[in-house]
C-alpha positions as CSV (number, residue, x, y, z in Angstrom):
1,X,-76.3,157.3,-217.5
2,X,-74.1,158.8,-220.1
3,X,-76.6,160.3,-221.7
4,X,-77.0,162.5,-218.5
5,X,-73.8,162.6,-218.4
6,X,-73.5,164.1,-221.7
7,X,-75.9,166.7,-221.4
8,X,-74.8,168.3,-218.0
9,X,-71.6,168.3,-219.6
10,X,-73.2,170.3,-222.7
11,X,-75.4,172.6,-220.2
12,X,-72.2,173.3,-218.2
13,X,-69.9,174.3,-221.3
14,X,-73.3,176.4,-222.8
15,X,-73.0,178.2,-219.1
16,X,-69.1,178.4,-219.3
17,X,-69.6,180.3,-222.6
18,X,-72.6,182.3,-221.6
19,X,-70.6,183.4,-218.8
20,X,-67.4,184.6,-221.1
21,X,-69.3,186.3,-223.0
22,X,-71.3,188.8,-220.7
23,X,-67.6,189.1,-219.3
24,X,-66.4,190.9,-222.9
25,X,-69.9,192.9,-222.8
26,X,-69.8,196.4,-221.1
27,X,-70.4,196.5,-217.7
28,X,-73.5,198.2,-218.0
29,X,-74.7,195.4,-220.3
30,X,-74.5,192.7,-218.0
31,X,-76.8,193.2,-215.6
32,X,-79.5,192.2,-218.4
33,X,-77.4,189.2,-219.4
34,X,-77.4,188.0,-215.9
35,X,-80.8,188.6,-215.4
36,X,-81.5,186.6,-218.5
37,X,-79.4,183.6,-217.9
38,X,-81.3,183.8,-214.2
39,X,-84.6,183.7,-215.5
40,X,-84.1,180.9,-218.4
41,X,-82.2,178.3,-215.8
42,X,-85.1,178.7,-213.8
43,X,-87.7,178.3,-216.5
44,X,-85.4,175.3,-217.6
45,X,-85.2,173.9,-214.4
46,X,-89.2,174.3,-213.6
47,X,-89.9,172.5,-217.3
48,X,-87.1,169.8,-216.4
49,X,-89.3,169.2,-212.7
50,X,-92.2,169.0,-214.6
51,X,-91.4,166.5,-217.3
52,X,-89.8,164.0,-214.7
53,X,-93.3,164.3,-212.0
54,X,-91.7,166.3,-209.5
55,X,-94.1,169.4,-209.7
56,X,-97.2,169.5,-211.5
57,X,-97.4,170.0,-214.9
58,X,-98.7,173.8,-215.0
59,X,-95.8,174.4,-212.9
60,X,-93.5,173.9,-216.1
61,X,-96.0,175.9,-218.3
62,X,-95.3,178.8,-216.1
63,X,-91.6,178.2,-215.7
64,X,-91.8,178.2,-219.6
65,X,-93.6,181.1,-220.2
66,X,-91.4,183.3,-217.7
67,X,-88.7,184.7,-220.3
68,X,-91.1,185.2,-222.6
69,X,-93.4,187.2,-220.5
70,X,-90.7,189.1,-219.1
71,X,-89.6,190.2,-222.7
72,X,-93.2,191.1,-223.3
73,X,-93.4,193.2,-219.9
74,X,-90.3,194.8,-220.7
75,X,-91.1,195.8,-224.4
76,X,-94.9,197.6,-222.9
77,X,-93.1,199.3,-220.8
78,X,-90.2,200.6,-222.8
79,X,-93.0,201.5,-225.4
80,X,-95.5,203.0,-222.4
81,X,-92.7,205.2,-221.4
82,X,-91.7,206.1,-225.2
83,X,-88.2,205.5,-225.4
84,X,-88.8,204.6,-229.3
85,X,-89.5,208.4,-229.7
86,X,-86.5,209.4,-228.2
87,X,-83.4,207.1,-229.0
88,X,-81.6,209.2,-231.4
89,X,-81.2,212.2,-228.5
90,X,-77.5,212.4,-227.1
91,X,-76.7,212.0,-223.6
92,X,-75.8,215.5,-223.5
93,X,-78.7,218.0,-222.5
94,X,-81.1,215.3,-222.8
95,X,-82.6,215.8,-219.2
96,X,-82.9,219.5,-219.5
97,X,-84.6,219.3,-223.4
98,X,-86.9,216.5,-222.0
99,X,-88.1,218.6,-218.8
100,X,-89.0,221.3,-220.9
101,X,-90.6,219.7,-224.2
102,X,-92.6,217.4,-221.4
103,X,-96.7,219.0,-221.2
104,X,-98.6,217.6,-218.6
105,X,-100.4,215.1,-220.5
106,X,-97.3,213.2,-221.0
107,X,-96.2,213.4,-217.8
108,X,-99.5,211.8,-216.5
109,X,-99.4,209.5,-219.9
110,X,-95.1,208.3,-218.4
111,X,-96.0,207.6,-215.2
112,X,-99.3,206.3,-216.2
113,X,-101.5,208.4,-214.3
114,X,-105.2,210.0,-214.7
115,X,-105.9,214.0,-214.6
116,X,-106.0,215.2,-210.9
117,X,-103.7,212.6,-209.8
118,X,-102.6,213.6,-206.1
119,X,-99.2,214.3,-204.8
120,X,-98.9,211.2,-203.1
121,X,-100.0,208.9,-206.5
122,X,-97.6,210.9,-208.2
123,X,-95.0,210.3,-205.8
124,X,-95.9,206.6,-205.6
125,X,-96.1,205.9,-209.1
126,X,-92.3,207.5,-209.4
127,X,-91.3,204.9,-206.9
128,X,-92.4,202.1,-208.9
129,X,-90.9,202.8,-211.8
130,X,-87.8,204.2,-210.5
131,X,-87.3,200.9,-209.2
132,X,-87.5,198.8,-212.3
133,X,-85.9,200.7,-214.6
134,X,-83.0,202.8,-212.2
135,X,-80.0,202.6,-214.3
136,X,-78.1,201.1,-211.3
137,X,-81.0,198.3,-211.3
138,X,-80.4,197.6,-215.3
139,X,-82.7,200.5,-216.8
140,X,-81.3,203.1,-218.4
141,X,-80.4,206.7,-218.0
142,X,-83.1,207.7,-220.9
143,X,-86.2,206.1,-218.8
144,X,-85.0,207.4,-215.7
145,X,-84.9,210.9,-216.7
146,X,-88.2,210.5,-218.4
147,X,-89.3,209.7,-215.0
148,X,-87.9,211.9,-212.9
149,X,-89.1,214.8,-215.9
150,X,-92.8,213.6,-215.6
151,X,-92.0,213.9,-211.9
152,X,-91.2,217.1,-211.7
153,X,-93.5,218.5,-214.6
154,X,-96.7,217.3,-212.3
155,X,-95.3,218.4,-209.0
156,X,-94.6,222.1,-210.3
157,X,-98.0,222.2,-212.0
158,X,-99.4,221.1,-208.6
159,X,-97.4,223.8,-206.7
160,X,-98.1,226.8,-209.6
């Protein structure tokens, strides 16, 4: 019974300081931080469920797995989109240099389309990714001009 004790207290003073220091991060940054902590106490909780009988065991394999999928999903898609190319640009100008360096090929290759993509798959496929990586949804403004660029590049090629 202590021992239970003992460790909720740790987990609860762990959270405390998880907590303080997102807090000193830049509001911008927490988003991410939240998400983070979100993900891990469920994996936590799912492994704890398991281990104790409660849920099957492959329920805890997935709970697991979750953070480190979702930091695999995150790094394809920052690396689909090519951020890596493009970290050293300024904020400054950037959406007006990227619209016009962008050829139609990487347009189709950022919003991960085929050749002769329709209006509506171009639309659609702007949707999705507008929605995970929105700046106001913990993207950032880099992606989401790179999206809205490749948007615009194969719209206007469609229209010309």
């Amino acid at each position: 019974m202590i021992i239970r004790l003992l460790f909720a207290a740790a987990a609860l003073y762990a959270l405390y300081r998880f907590v303080k220091l997102v807090q000193s991060k830049p509001a911008k940054e927490r988003r991410g931080y939240y998400m983070t902590l979100l993900i891990g106490l469920g994996a936590a909780a799912l492994v704890l469920l398991s281990v104790t009988g409660r849920v099957p065991w492959i329920a805890g394999i997935i709970g697991g797995a979750l953070p480190f999928v979702r930091q695999l999903a995150l790094k394809y898609a920052y690396g689909r989109i090519g951020a890596n190319k493009q970290q050293d640009q300024t904020d400054k100008g950037q959406s007006s240099a990227s619209a016009s360096t962008m050829n139609k090929a990487q347009a189709l290759s950022t919003l991960g389309l085929e050749p002769g993509a329709s209006k509506e798959e171009i639309i659609s496929a702007h949707r999705k990714l507008m929605q995970k990586f929105h700046p106001d949804r913990g993207g950032n403004d880099l992606l989401a001009s790179q999206i809205n660029d490749a948007k615009d590049v194969l719209l206007n090629d469609q229209n010309a």
